[in-house]
Structures are given as C-alpha cells and as structure tokens.
N, C-alpha and C positions, 0 to 999 in steps of 0.2 A: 294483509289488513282487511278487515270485515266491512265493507260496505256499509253496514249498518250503523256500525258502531258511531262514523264520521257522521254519518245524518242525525243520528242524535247528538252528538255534540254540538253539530249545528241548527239543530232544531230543540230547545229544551221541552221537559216533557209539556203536553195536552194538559189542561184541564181536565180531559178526561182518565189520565192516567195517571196522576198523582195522587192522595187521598190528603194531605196537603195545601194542594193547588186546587181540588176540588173547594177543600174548605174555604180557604180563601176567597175565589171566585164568588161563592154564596156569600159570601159574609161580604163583599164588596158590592153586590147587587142589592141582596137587600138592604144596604145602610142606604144606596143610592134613593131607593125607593121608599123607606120613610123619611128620607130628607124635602123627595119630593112631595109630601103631603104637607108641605110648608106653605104651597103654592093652593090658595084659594080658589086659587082661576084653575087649576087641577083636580081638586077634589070636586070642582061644579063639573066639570067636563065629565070625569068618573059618574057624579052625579046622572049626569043627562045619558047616556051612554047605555043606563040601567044597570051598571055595574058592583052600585053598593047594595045592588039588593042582589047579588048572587049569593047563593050560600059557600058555595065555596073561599070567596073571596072575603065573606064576613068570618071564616073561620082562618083566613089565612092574615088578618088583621088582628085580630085575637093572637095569635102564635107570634106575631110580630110585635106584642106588648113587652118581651122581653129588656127590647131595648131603653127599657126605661129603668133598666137594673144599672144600675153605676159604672160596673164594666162597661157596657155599652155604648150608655150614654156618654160618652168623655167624646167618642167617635162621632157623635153628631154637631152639624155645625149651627144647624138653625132650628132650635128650640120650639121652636112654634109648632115644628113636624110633631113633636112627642104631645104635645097639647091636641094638635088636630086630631092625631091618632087615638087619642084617650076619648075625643069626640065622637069618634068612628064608631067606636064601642057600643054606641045608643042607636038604636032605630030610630027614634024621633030625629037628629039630627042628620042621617042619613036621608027621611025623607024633605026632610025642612030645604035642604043643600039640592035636593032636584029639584024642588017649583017654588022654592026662594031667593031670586034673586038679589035682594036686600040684602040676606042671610051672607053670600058671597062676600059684597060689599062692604058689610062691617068687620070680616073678618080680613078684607085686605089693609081697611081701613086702620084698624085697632093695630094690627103687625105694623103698619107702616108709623103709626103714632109710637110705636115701642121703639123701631131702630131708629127713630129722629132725635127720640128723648132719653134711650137710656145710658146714656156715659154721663148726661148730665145731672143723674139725681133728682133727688123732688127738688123742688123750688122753696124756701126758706118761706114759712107764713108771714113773717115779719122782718122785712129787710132792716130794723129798722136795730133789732137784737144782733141781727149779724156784723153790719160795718160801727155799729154806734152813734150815725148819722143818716138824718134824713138822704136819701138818694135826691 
C-alpha cells in the first residue's frame, strides 16, 4: 500500500490543489468581506487606516459589485453591505467616511432603525381606518 495514498484519504485535498475548493474558498472569503461592509464602525476604520483611498482597493471594490447580481445576492445576509458597497463606489463618500464622524453615526444609526422596524411595516396613518374605532 502507497503511503501516500492513505494521507490523502486522510487529509482531503488543499485549497490549493483543487480548482473546485479554490473556487469555493474565494467565493467564501469574499462574500465574508462584503458582508463586512455592513459594519459602519468598519468601513470608518478602513476609512481612517487610508485604505479607501488605495487604488488597488478601489478597483478591488468595483470587481466586487458583482454581488449585487441576483445569483449572489441571495448569499448575502445583511443587505446594508450591498448598499454601503454601492457607496464605496463614490469618492466623495470615501472621503466623507475618513474625517466624518457623524457620517459613521448616521449610518449605524439609520441600519439600526431598519432592523428595529422592519417586520413591523409602516405604521397605519390613521389607526382609526384600521380597527374602525378610536384606540
């Protein structure tokens, strides 16, 4: 019996040696990483760091707009990443997001007002059409 053979059975293949398991690995890293663009206090950090002003990184944001294709998107869990990332796309808000702190703020602000409120629907203008009686 081949030595070898048993160590791969008990080792399955690398990431580096499947074309497969490569793809996977990328497609699991980067969904990771625009999910984390959900995260306000992330994209200030990125911000401060000088990192959205790399060109590499502003092209590597771009290339990551894919996931706003339908295939994609189903994969992502917090929608707000596709919204920031379409933000990313601006220079003005790139640089708004390094010496706006505010900027931050409203944007934890506004997601945090989204998942408080949205299972619950808009609120009825006139309680008054819904039940048929003053509340």
């Amino acid at each position: 019996m081949n030595p070898d053979s048993t160590e791969q059975q008990r080792f399955p293949a690398t990431p580096g040696t499947d074309p497969r398991s490569v793809n996977r690995a990328r497609f699991e890293l980067e969904l990771e990483f625009v999910q984390s663009l959900a995260n306000p206090f992330y994209l200030h950090s990125l911000a401060q760091q000088n990192i959205l002003e790399q060109p590499a990184f502003i092209n590597f944001l771009e290339y990551l707009q894919y996931w706003k294709e339908k295939d994609y998107a189903r994969f992502i869990h917090y929608p707000h990443a596709l919204h920031h990332l379409e933000l990313l796309q601006h220079q003005q808000f790139r640089s708004e997001m390094k010496k706006n702190e505010f900027l931050r703020e409203y944007l934890h602000q506004k997601q945090f007002d989204h998942w408080r409120t949205w299972r619950a629907g808009p609120e009825p203008e006139n309680p008054v059409q819904q039940t048929g009686s003053v509340p």
